[in-house]
VOGUMI-360066 format. One record per atom (N, C-alpha, C): chain; atom name; x, y, z. Coordinates in Angstrom, 2 decimals, always signed. Layout:
<"A" "CA" <X Y Z>>,
...
//
This chain:
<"A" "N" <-10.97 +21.78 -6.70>>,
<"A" "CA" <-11.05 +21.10 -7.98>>,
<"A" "C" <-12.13 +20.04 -7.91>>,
<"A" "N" <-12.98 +20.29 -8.96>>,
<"A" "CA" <-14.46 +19.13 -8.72>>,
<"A" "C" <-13.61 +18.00 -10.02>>,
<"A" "N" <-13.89 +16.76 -9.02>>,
<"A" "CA" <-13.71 +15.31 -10.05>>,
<"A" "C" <-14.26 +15.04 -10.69>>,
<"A" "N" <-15.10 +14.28 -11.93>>,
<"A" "CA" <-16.05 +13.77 -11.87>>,
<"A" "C" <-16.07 +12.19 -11.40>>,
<"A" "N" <-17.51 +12.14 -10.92>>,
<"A" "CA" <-17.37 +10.99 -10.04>>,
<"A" "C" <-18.50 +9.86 -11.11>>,
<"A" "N" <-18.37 +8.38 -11.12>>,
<"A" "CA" <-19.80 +7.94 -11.86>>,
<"A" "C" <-20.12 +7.06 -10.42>>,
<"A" "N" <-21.26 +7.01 -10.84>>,
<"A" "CA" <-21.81 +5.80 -9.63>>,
<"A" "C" <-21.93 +4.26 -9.95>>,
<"A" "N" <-21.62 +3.27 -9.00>>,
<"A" "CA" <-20.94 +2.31 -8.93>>,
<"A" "C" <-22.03 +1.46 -7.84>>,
<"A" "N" <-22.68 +0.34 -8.33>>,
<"A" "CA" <-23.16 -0.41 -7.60>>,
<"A" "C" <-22.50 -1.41 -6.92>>,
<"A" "N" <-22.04 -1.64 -5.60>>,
<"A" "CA" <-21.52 -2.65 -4.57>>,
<"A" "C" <-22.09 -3.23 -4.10>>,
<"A" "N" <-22.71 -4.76 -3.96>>,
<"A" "CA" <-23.18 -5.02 -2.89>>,
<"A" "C" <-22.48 -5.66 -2.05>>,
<"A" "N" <-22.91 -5.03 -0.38>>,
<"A" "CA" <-21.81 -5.70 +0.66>>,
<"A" "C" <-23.12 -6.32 +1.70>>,
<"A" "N" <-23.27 -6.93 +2.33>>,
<"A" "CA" <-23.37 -7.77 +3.61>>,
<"A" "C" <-23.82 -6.55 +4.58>>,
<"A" "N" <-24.75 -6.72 +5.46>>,
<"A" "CA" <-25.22 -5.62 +6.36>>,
<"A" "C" <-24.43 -5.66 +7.41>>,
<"A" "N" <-23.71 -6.55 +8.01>>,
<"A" "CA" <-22.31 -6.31 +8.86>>,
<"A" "C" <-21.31 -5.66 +8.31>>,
<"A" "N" <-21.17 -5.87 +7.19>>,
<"A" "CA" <-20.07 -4.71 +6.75>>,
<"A" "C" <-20.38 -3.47 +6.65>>,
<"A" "N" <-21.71 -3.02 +6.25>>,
<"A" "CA" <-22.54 -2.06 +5.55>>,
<"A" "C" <-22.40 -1.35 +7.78>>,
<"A" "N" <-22.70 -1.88 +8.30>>,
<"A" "CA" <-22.52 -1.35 +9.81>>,
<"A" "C" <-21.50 -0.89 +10.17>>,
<"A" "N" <-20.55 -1.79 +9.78>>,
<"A" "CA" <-18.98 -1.55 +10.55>>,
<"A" "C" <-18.61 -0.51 +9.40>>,
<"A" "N" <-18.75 -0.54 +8.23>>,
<"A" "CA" <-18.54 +1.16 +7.58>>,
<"A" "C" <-19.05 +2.17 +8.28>>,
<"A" "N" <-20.18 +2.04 +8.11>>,
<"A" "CA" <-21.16 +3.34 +9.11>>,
<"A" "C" <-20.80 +3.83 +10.44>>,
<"A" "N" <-20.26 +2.72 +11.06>>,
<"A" "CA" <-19.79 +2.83 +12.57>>,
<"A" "C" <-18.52 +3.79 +12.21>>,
<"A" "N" <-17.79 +2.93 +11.33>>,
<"A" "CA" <-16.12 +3.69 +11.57>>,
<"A" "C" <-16.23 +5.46 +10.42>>,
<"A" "N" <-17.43 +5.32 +9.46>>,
<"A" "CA" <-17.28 +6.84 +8.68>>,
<"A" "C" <-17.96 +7.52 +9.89>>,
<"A" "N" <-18.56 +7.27 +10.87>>,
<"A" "CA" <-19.30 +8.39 +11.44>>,
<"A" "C" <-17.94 +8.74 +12.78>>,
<"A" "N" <-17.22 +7.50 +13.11>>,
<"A" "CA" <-16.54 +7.96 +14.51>>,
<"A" "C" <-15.14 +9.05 +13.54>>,
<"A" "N" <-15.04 +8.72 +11.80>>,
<"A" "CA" <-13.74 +9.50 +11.62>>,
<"A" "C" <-14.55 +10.86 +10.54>>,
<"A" "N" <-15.96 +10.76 +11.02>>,
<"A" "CA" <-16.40 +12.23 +10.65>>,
<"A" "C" <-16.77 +12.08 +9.02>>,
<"A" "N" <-16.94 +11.15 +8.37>>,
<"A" "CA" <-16.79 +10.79 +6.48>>,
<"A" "C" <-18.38 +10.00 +6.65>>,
<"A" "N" <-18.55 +9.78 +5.54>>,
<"A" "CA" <-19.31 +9.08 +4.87>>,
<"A" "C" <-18.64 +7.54 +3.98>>,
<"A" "N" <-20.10 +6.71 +4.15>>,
<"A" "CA" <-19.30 +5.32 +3.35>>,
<"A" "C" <-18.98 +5.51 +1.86>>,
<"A" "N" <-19.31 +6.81 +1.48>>,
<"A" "CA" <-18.74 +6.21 -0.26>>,
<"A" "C" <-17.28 +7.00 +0.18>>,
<"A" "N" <-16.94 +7.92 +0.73>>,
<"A" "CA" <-15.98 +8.23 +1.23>>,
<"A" "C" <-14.97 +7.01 +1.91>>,
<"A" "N" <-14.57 +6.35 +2.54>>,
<"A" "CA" <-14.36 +5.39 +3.08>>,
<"A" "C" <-14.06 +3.96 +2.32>>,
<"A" "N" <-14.97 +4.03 +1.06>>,
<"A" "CA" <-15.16 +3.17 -0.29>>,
<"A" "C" <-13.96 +3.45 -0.65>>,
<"A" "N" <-13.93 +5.13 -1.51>>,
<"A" "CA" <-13.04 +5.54 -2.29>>,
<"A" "C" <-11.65 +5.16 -1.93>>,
<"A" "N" <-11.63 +5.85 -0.30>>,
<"A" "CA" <-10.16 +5.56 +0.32>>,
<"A" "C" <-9.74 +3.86 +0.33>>,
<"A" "N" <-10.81 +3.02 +0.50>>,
<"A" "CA" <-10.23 +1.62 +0.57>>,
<"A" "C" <-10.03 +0.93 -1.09>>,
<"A" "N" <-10.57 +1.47 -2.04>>,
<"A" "CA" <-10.22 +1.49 -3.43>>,
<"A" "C" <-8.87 +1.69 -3.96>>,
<"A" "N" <-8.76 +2.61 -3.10>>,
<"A" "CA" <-7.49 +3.50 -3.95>>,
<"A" "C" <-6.08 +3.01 -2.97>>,
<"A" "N" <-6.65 +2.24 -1.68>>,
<"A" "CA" <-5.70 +1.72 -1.07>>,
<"A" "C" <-5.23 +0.27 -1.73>>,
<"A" "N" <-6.21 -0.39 -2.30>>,
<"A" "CA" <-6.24 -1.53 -2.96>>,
<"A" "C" <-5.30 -1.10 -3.75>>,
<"A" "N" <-5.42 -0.48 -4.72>>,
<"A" "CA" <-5.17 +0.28 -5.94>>,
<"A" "C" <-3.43 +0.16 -6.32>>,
<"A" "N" <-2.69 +0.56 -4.79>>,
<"A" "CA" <-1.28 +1.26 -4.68>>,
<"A" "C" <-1.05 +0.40 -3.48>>,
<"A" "N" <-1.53 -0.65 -3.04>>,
<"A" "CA" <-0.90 -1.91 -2.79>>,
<"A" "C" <-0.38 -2.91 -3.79>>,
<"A" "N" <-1.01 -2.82 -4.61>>,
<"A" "CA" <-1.05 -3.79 -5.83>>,
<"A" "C" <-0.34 -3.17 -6.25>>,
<"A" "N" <+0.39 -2.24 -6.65>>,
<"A" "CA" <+1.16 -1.22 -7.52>>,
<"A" "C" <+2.29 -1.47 -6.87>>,
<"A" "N" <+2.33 -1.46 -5.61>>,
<"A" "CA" <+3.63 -1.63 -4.69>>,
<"A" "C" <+4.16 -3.28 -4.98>>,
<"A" "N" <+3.30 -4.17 -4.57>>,
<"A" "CA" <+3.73 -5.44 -4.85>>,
<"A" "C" <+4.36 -5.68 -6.43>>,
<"A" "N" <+3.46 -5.19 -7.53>>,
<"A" "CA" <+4.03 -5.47 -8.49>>,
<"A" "C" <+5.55 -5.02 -8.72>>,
<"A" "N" <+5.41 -3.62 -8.27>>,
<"A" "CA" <+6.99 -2.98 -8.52>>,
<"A" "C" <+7.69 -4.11 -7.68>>,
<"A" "N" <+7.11 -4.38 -6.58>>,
<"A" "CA" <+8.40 -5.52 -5.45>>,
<"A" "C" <+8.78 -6.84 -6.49>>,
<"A" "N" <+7.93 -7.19 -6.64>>,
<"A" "CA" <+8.02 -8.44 -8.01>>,
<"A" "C" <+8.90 -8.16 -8.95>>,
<"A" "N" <+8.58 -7.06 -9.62>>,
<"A" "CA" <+9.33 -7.23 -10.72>>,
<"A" "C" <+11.30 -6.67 -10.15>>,
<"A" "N" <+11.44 -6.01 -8.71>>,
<"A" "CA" <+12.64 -5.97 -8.49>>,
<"A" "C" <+12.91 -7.76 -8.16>>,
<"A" "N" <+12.46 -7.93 -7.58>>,
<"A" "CA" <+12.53 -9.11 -7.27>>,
<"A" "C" <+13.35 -10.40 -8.56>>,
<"A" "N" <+12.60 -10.53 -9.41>>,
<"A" "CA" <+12.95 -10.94 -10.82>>,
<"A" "C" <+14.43 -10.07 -11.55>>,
<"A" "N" <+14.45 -8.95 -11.30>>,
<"A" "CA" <+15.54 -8.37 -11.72>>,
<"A" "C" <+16.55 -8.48 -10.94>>,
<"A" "N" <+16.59 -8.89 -9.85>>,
<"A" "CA" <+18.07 -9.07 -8.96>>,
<"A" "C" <+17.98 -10.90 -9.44>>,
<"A" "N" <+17.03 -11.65 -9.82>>,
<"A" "CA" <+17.61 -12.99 -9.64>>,
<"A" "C" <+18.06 -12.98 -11.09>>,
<"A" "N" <+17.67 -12.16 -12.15>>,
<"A" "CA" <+18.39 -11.24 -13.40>>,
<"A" "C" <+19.73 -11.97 -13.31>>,
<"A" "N" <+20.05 -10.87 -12.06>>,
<"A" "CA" <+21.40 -10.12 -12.50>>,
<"A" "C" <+21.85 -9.81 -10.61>>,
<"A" "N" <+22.19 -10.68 -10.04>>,
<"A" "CA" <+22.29 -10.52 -8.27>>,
<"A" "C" <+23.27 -9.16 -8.27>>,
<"A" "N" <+22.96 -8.45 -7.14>>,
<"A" "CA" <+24.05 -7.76 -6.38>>,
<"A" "C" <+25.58 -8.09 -6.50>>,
<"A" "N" <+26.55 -7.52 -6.72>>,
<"A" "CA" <+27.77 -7.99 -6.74>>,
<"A" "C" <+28.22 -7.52 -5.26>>,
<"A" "N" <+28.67 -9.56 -4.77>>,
<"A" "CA" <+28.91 -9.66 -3.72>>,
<"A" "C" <+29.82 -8.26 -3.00>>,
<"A" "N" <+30.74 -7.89 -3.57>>,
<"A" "CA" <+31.87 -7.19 -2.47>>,
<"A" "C" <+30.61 -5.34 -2.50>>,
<"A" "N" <+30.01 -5.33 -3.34>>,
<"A" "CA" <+28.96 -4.47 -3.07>>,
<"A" "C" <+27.77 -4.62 -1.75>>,
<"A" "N" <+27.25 -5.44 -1.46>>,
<"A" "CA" <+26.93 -6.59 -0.57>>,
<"A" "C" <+27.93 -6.05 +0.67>>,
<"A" "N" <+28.62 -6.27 +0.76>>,
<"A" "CA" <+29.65 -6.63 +2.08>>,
<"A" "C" <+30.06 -5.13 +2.20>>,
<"A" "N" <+30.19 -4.13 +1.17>>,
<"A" "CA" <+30.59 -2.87 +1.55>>,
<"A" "C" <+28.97 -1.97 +2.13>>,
<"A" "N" <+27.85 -2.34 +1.39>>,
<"A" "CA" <+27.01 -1.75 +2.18>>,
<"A" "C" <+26.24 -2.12 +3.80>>,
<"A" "N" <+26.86 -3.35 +4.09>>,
<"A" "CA" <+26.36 -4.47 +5.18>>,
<"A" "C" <+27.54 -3.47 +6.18>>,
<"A" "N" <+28.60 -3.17 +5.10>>,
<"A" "CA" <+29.90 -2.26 +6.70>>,
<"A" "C" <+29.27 -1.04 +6.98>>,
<"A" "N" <+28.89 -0.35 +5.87>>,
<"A" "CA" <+28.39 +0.75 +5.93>>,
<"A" "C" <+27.06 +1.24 +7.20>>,
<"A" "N" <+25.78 +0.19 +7.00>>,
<"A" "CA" <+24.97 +0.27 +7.29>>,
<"A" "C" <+25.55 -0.06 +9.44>>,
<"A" "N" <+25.96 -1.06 +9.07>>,
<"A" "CA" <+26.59 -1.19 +10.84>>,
<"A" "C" <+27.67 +0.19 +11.37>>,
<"A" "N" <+28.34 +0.66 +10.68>>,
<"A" "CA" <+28.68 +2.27 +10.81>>,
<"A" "C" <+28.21 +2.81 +11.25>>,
<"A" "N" <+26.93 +3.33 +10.94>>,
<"A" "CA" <+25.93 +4.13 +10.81>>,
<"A" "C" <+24.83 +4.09 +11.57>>,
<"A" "N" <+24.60 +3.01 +11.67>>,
<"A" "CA" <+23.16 +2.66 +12.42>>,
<"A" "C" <+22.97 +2.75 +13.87>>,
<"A" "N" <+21.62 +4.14 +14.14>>,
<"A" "CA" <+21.65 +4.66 +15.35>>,
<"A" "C" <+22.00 +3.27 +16.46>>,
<"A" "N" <+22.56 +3.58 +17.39>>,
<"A" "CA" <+22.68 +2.09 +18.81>>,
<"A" "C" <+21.75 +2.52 +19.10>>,
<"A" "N" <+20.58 +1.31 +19.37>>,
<"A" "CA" <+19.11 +1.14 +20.16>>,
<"A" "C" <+19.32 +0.78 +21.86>>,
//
């Protein structure tokens, strides 16, 4: 499946512009390759935090009901492989 892609001017620092080059050539990619992946990592970090936030706000909502709390805290010690 072809994407379409547009082109995107970055400017980075020639130490960075190295340490890309260094690490796309030792994992076989190219730097706009390497771009994309650290984009899209940005991308669905931020996506993750927000979802954490907004649970976050919704339990101080509306908290856990305690004896719910204490039945999954038994549960989880039940269960949980011994290290």
């Amino acid at each position: 499946m072809v994407v379409a892609r547009r082109e995107v001017l970055v400017q980075l620092d020639d130490d960075l512009v190295d340490r890309l080059d260094s690490l796309a050539s030792a994992l076989g990619t190219n730097r706009s390759e390497l771009l994309r992946r650290g984009a899209q990592a940005v991308l669905e970090a931020e996506q993750l935090a927000t979802a954490d936030r907004e649970l976050q706000i919704a339990y101080r909502r509306q908290p856990a009901d305690p004896a719910l709390v204490r039945s999954a805290r038994r549960l989880a010690a039940e269960t949980a492989p011994a290290w």
